[in-house]
KELUM-545349 format. One record per residue: residue number from 1; x negated, y negated, z negated of N, C-alpha, C in turn. Coordinates in pm, whole numbers, plus 32768, in hexadecimal, padded with zeros to 4 digits. Layout:
N
[NUM,[X,Y,Z],[X,Y,Z],[X,Y,Z]];
...
This chain:
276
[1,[5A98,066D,4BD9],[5A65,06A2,4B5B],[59D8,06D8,4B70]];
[2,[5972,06A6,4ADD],[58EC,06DF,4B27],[5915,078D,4AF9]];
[3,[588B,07D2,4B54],[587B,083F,4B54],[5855,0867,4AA3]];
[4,[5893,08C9,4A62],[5887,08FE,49CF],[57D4,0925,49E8]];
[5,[57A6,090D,496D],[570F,0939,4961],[5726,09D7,490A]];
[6,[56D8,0A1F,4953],[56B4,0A99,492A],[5646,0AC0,4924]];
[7,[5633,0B26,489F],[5574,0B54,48A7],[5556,0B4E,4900]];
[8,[54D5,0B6A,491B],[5488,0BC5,49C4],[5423,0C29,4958]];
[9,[5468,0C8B,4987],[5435,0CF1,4953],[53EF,0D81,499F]];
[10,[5399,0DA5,49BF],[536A,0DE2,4A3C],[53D2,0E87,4A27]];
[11,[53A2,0EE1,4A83],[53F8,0F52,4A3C],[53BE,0FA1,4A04]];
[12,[532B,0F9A,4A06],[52BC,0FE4,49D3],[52DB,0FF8,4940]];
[13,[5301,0F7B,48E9],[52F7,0F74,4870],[5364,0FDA,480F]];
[14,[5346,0FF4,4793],[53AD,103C,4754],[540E,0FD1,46C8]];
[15,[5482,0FC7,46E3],[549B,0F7A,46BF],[5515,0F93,4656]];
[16,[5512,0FC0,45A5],[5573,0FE3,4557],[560F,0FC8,4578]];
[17,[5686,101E,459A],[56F3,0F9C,45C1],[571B,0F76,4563]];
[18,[56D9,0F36,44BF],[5733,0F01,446E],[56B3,0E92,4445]];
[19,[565E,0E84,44C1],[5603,0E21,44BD],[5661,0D81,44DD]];
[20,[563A,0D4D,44C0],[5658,0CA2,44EC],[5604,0C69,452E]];
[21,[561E,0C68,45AC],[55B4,0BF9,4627],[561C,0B94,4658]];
[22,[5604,0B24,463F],[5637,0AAF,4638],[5627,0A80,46D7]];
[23,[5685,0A4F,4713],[5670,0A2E,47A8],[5605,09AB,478E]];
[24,[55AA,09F1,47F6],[5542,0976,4862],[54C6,09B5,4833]];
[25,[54D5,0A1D,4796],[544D,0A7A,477C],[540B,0AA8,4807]];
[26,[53A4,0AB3,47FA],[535F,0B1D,4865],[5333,0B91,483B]];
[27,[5302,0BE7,485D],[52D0,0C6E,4854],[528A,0CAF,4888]];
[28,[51E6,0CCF,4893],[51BA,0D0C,48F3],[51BA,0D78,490C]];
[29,[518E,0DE8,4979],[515B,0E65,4980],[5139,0EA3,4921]];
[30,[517E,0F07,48DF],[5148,0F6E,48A8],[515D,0F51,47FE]];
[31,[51AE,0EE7,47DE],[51CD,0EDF,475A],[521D,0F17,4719]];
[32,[522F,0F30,468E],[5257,0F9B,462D],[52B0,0F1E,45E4]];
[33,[531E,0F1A,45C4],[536A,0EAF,4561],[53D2,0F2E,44F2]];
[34,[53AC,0F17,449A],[53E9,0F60,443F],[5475,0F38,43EF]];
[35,[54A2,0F90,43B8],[5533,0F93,4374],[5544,0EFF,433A]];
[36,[5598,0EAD,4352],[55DC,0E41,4300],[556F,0DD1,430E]];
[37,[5503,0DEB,4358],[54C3,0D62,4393],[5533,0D17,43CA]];
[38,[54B8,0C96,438C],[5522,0C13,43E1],[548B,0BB6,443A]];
[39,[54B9,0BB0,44AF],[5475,0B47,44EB],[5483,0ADC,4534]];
[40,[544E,0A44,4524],[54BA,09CF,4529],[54C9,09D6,4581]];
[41,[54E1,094D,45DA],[5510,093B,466C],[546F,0904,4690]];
[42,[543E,08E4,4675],[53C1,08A7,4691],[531F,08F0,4684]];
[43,[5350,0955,4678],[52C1,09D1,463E],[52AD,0A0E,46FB]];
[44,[5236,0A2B,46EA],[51DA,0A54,475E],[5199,0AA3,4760]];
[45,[51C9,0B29,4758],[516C,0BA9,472D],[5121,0BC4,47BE]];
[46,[50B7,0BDD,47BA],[504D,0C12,4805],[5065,0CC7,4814]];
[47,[500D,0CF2,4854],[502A,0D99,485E],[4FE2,0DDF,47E0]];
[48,[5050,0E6C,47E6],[5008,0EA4,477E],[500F,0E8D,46E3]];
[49,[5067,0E43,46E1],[5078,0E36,4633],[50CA,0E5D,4608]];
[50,[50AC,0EA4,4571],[5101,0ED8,4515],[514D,0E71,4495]];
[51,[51E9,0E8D,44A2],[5212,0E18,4485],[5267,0E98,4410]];
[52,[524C,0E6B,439B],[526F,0EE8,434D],[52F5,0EC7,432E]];
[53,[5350,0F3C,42C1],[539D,0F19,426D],[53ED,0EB6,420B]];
[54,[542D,0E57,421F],[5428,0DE0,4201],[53D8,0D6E,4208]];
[55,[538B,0D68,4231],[5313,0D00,4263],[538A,0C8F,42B0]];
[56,[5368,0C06,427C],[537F,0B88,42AD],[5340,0B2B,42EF]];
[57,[5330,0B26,437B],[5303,0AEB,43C8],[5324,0A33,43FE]];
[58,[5307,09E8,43DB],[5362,098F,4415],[5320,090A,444D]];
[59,[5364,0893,4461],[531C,081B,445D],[52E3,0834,44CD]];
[60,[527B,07A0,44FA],[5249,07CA,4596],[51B0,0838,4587]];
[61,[51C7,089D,457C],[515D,08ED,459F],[5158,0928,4601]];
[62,[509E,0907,4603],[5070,0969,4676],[500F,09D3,4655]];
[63,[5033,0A31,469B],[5012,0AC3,464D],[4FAE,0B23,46A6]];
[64,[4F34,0B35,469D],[4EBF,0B89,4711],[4EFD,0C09,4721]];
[65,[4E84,0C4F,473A],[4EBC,0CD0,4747],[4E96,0D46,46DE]];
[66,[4EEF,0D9B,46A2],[4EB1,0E17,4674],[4E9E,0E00,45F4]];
[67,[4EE7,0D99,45A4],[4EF1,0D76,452D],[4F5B,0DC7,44EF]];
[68,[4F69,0E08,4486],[4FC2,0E42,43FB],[5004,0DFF,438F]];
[69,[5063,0E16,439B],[509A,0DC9,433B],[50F7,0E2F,42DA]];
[70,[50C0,0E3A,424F],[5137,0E82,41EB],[517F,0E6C,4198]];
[71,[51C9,0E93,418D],[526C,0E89,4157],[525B,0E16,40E4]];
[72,[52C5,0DD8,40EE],[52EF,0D48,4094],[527D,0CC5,40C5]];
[73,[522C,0CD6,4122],[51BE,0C84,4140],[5229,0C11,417F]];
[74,[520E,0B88,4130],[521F,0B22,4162],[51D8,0AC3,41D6]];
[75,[51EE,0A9F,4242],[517C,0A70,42B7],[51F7,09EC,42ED]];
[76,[519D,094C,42D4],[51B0,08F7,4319],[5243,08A1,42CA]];
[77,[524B,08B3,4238],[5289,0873,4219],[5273,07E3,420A]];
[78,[529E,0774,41C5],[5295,06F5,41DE],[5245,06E5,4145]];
[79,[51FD,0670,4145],[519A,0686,40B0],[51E9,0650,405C]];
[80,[5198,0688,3FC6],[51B3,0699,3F4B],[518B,0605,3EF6]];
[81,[51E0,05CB,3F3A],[51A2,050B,3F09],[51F8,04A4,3ED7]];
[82,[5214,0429,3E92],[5296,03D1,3E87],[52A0,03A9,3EF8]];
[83,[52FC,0371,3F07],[5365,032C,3F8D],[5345,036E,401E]];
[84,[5334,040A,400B],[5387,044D,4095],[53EB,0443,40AC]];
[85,[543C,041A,4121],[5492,0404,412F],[54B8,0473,41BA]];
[86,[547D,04D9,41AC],[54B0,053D,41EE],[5450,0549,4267]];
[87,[541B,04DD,42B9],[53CC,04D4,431E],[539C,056B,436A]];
[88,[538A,057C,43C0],[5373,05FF,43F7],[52B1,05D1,4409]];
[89,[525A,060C,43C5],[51E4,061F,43F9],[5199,067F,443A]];
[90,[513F,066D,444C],[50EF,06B2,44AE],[50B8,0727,447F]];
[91,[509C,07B4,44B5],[5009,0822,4493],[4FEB,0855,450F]];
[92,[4F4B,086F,44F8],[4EFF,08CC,455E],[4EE5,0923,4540]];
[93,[4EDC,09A6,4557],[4E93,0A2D,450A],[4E4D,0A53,45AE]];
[94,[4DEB,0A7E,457F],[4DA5,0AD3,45DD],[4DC4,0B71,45DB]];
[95,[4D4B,0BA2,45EE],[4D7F,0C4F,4636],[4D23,0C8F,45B8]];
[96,[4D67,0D09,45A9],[4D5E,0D76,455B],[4D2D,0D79,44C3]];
[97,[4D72,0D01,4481],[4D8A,0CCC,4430],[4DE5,0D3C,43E5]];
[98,[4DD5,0D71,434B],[4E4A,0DD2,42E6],[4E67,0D55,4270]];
[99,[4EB9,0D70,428C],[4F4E,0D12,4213],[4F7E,0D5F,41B9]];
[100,[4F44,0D8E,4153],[4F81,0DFE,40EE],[4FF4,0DC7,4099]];
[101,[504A,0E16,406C],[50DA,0DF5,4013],[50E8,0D72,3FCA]];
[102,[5137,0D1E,3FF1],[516E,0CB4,3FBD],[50D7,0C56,3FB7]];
[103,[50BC,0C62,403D],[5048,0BF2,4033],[5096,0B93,4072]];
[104,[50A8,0B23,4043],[50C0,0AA5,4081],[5074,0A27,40A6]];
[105,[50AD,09FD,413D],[5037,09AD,4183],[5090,092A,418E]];
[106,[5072,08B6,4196],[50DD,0833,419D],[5093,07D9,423E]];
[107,[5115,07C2,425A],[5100,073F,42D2],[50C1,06AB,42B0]];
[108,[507E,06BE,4317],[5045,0616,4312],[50BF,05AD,42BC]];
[109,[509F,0545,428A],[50DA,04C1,428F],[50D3,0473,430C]];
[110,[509A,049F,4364],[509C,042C,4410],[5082,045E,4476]];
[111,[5035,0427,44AB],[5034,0458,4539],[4FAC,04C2,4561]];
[112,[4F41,04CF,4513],[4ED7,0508,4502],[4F2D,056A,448F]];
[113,[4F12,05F3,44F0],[4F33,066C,449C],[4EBD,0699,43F6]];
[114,[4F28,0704,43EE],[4ECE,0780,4373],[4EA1,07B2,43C2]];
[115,[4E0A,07D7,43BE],[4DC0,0832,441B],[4D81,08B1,43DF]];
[116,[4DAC,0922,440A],[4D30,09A3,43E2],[4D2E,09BC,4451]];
[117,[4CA9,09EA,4453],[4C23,0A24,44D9],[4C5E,0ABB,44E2]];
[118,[4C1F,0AFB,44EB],[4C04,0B5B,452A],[4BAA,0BCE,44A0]];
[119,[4C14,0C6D,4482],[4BDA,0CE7,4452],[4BD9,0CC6,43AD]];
[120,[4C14,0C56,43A5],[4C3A,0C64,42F4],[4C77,0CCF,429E]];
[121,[4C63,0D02,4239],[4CD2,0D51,41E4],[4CEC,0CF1,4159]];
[122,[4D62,0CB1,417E],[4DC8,0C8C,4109],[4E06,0CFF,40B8]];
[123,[4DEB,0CF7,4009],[4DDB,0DB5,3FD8],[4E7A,0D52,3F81]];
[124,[4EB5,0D84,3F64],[4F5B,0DAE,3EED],[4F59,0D0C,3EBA]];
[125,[4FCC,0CCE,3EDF],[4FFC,0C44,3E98],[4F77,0BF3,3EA4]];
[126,[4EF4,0BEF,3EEE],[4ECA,0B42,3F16],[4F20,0AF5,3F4C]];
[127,[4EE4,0A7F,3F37],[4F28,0A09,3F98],[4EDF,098D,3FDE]];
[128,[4F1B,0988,4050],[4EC2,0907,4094],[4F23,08A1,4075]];
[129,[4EF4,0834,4051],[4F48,07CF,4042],[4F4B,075D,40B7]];
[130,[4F5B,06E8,40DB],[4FB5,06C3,414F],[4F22,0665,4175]];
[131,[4F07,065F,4226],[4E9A,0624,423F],[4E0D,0686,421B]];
[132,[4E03,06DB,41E6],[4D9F,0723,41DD],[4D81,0759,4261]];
[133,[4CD7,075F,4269],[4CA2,0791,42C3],[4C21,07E3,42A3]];
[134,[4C7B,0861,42BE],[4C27,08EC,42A1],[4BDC,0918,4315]];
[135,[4B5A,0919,42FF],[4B1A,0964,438D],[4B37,09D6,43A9]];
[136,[4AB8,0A3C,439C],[4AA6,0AC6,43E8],[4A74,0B33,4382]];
[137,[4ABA,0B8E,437F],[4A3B,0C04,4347],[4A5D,0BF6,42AF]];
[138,[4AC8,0B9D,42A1],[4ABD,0B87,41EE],[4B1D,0C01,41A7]];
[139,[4B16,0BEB,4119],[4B67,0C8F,40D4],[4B8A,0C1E,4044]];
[140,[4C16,0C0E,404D],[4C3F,0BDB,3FD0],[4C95,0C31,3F8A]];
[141,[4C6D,0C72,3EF4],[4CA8,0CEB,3EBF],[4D25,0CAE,3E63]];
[142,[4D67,0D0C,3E31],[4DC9,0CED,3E10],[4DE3,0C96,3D9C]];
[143,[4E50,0C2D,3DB1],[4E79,0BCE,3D84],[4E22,0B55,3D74]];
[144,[4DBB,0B49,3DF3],[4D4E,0AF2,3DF0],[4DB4,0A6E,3E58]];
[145,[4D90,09DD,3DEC],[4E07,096A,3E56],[4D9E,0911,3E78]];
[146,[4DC3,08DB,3ECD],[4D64,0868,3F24],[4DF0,0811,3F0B]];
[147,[4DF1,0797,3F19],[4E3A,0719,3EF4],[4E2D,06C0,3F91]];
[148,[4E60,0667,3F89],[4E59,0618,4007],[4DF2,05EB,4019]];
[149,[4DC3,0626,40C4],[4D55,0591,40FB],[4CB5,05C0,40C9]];
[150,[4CDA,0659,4090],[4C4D,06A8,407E],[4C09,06C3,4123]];
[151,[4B89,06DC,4102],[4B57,0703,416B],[4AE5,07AD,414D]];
[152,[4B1E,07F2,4180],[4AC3,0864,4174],[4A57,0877,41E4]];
[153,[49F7,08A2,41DE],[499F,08A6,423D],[49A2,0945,4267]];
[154,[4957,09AB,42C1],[494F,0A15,42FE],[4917,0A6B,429B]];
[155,[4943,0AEC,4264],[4915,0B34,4235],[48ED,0B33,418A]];
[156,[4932,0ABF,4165],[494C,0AB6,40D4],[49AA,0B21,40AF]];
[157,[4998,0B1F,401F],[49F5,0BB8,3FC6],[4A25,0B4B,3F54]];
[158,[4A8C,0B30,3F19],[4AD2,0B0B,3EF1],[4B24,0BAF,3E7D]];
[159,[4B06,0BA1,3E27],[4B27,0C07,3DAE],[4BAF,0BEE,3D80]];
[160,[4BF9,0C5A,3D51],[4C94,0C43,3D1A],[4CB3,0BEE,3CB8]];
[161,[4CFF,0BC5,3C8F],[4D4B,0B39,3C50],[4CC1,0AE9,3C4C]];
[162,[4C75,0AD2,3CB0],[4C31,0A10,3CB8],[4CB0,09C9,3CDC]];
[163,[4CA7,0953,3CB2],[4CF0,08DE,3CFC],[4C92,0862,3D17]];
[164,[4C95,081F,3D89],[4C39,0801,3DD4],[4C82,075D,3DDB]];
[165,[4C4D,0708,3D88],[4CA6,068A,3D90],[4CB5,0639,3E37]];
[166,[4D32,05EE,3E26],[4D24,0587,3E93],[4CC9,0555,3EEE]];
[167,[4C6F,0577,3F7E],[4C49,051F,3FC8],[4B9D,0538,3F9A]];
[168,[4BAF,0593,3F57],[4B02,05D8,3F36],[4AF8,0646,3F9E]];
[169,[4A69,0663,3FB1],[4A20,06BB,401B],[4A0E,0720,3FE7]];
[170,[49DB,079B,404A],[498E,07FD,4007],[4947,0817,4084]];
[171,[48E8,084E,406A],[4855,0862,40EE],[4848,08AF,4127]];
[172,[482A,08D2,4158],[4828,0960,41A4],[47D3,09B2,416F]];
[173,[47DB,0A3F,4161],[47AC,0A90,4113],[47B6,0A6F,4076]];
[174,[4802,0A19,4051],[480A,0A11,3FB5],[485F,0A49,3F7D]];
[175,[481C,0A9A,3F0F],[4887,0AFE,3EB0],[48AE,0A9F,3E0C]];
[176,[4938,0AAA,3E0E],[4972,0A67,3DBA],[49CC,0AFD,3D48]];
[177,[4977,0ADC,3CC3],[4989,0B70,3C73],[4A10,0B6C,3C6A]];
[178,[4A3D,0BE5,3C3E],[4AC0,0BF7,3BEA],[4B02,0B8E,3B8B]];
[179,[4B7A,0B45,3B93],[4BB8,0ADA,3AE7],[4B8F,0A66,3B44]];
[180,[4B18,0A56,3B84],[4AF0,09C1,3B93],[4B44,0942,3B9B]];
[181,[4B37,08F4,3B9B],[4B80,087F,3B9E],[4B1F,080C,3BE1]];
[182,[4B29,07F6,3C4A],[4AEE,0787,3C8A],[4AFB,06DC,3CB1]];
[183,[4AB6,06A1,3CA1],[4B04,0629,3C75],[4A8E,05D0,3D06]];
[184,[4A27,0601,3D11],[49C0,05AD,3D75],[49AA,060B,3DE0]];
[185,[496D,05FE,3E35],[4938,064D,3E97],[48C1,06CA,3E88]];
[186,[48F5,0741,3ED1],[4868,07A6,3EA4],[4826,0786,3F1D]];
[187,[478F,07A5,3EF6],[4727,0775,3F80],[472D,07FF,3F92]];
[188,[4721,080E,4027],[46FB,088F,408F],[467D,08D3,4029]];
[189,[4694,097B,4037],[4636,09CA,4036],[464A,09EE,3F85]];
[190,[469D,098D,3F37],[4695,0969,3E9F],[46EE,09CB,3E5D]];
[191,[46D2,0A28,3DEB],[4725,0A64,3D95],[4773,09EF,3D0A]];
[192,[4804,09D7,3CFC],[4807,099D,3C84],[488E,09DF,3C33]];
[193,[4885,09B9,3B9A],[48EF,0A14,3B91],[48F5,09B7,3AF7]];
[194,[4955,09C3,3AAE],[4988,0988,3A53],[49E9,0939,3A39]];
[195,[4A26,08FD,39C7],[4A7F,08A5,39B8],[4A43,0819,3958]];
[196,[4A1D,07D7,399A],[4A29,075B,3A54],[49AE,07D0,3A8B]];
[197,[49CB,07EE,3B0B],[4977,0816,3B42],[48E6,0807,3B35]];
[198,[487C,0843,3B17],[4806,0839,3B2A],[47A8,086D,3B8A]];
[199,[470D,0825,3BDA],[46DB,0896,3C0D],[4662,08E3,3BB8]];
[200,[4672,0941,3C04],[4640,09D5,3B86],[45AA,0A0D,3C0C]];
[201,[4597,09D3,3C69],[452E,09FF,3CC9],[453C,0A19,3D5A]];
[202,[44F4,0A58,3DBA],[452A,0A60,3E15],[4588,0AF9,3E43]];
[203,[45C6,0AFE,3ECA],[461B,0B66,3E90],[45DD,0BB9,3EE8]];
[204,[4557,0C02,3E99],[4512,0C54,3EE9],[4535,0CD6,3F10]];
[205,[45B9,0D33,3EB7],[45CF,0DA9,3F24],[4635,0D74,3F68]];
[206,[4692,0D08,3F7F],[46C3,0D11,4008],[4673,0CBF,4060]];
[207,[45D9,0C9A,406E],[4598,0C7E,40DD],[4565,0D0D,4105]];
[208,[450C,0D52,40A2],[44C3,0DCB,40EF],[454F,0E0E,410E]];
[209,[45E9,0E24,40FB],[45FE,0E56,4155],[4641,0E10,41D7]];
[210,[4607,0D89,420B],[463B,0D5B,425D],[45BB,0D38,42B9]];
[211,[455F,0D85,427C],[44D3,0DBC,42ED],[447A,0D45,42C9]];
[212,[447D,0CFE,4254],[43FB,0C8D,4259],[4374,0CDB,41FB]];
[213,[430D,0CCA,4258],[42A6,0D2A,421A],[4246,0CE4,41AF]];
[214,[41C9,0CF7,4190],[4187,0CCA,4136],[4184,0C4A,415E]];
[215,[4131,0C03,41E3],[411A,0B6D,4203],[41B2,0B27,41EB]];
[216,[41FE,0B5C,4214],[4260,0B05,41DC],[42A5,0ABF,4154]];
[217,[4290,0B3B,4115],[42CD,0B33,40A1],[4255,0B0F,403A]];
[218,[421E,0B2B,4054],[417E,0A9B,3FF6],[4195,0A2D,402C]];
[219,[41A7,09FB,40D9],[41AD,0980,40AC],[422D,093A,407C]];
[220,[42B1,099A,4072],[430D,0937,4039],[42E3,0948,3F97]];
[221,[4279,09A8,3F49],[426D,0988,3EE7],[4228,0921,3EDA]];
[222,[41CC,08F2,3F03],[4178,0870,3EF8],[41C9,0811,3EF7]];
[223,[424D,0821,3F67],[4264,079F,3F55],[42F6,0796,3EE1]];
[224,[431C,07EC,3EBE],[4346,0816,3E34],[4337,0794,3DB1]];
[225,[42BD,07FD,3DCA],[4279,07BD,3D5C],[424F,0709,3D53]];
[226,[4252,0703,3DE1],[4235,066C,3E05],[42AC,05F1,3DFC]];
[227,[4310,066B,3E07],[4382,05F6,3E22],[43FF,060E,3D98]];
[228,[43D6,065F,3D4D],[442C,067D,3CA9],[43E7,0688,3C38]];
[229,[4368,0696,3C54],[430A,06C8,3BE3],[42AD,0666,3BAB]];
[230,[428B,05F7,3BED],[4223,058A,3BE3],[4252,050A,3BCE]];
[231,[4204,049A,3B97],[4240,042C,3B91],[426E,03D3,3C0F]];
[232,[424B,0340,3C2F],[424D,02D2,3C64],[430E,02DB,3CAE]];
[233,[42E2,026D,3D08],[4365,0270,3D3E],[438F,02B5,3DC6]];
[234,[4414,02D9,3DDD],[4452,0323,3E2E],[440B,0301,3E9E]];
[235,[43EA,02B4,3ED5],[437E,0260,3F4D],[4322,02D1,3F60]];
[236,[42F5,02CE,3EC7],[425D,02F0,3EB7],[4269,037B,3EAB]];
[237,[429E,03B0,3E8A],[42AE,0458,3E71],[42DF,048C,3F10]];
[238,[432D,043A,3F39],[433B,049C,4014],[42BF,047A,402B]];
[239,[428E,040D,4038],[4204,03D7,4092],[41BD,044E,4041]];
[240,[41C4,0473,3FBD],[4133,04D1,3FB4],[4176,0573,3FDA]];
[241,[41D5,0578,3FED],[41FA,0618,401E],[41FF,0605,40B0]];
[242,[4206,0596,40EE],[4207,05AC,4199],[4165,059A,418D]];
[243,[4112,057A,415F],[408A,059E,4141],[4039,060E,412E]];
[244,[407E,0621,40D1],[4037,06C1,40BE],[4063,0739,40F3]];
[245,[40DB,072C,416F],[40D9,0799,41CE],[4120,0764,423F]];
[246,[40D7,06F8,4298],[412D,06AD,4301],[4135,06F7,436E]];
[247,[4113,076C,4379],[4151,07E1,43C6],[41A7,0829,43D1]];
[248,[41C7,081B,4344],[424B,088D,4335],[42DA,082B,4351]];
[249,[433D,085B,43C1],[43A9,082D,43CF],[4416,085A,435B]];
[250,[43F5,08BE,4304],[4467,08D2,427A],[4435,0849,4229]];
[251,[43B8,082A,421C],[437B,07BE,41DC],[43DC,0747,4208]];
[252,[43CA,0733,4270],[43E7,06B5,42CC],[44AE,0684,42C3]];
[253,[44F4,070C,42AD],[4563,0700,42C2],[4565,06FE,421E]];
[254,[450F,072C,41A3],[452A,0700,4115],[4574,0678,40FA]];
[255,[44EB,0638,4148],[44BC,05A7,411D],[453D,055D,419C]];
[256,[454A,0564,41EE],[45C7,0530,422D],[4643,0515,41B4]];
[257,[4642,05AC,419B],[46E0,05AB,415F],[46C8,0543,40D7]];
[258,[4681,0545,408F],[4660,0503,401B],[465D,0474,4026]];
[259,[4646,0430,40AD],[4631,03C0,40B5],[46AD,0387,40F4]];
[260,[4704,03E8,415C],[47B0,03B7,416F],[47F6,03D0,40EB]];
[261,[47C6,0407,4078],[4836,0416,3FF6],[488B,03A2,3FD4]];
[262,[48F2,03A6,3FDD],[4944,032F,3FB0],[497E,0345,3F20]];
[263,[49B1,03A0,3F11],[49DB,03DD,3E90],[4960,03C6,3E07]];
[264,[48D8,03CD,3E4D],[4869,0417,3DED],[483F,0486,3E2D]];
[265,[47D0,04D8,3DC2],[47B8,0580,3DAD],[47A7,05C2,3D4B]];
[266,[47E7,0647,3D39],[47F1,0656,3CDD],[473A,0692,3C94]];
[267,[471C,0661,3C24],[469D,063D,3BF6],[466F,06CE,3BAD]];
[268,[45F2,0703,3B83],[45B9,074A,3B1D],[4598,0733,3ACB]];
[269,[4586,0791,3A5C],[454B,0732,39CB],[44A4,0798,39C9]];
[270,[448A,0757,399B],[43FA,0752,39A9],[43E3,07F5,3962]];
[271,[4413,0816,3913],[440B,08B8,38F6],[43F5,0921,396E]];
[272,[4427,0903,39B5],[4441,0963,3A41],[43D2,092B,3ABE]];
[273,[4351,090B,3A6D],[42E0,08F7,3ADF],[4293,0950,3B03]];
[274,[42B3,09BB,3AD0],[428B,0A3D,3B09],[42E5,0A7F,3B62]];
[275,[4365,0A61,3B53],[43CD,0AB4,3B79],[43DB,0AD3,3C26]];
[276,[438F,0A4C,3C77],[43A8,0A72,3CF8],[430C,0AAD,3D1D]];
């Protein structure tokens, strides 16, 4: 008979006894698992994490260190799609990552996990949906959903109830207002907000407070203006913003993202040519 699988659970950790740890779980150093948690057989906690009050852990995750998780938070279920057929998928979370109440995160469809980076705060009922890959540094407020196969970039803000369609981007440093509804990709550095999303300028107080000083932030206005505000074609509008500041690497990584868009971007209306 094989040997029965049991957690490995260090002794460091504190562990509710009306918790559920499912044999073959792991557990590292110094973790906190709270009342009536359940965690699957396949979860991989790292040290240091707070595993709150009912919080559901499951599916193959792998878990950094020093991450929070609160009560009713769903982590690593199987996605929200037709013909699941139960499949166990994949997640990665990095370290010191907050999961606020009944935020729910979903497992890959394959073999390439759900990924979040590293120092996110997920705020009351967001959701990542399955295949998403969330970087670093991001803050999605409450009841803000990303859909499958999104891609967030580092240090974007994402506002409460956006929903962020299927397999669209968002940029890094881009603030997406309150209600929004997104249907194309936001370019890095970009404020947009409305229903269909619009852009409204650049999102200049979360650059000055992410330390970009005057030279910077003129030249992503130039090229602003070069690449939403002016005529000719998409060609012609990067070639004239990697022009008019081919120094600046915020410039350089604009015009990148705009030119991998598969989705589209989401566009300005010509009213708002003052706005950045």
């Amino acid at each position: 008979m094989p040997e029965p699988r049991v957690p490995a659970m260090d002794p460091s950790s504190d562990i509710h006894p009306t918790a559920v740890i499912e044999p073959g779980a792991v557990i590292g150093p110094g973790c906190r698992i709270g009342a009536y948690a359940y965690l699957g057989a396949e979860v991989v906690l790292a040290e240091a994490n707070v595993v709150g009050p009912h919080v559901v852990i499951e599916g193959r995750s792998r878990i950094g260190r020093g991450n929070r998780f609160l009560q009713f938070a769903s982590i690593g279920a199987g996605p929200q799609r037709d013909g699941w057929a139960g499949e166990v998928g994949r997640l990665e979370i990095g370290a010191d990552n907050v999961f606020r109440e009944q935020v729910t995160v979903n497992a890959s469809t394959g073999e390439a996990p759900t990924r979040i980076g590293d120092r996110n705060l997920l705020m009351t009922g967001a959701h990542v949906g399955h295949d998403v890959q969330l970087g670093s540094d991001i803050r999605m407020a409450n009841g803000a959903t990303l859909g499958g196969h999104v891609q967030v970039e580092d240090f974007a803000w994402i506002s409460g109830l956006c929903a962020v369609h299927q397999t669209c981007r968002i940029g890094t440093h881009a603030f997406v207002a309150g209600g929004a509804m997104v249907v194309q990709d936001v370019p890095p550095y970009c404020l947009v907000q409305g229903d269909r999303a619009r852009l409204a300028g650049l999102n200049t107080t979360g650059l000055k407070r992410a330390g970009l000083g005057h030279p910077e932030l003129a030249a992503l206005r130039r090229a602003y203006r070069a690449l939403f505000l002016r005529g000719g074609t998409l060609a012609e509008r990067i070639a004239a913003a990697r022009t008019g500041s081919p120094e600046s690497p915020e410039v350089r990584r604009l015009a990148d993202f705009l030119e991998s868009a598969a989705r589209g971007v989401i566009s300005a209306r010509r009213r708002h040519a003052l706005a950045a």
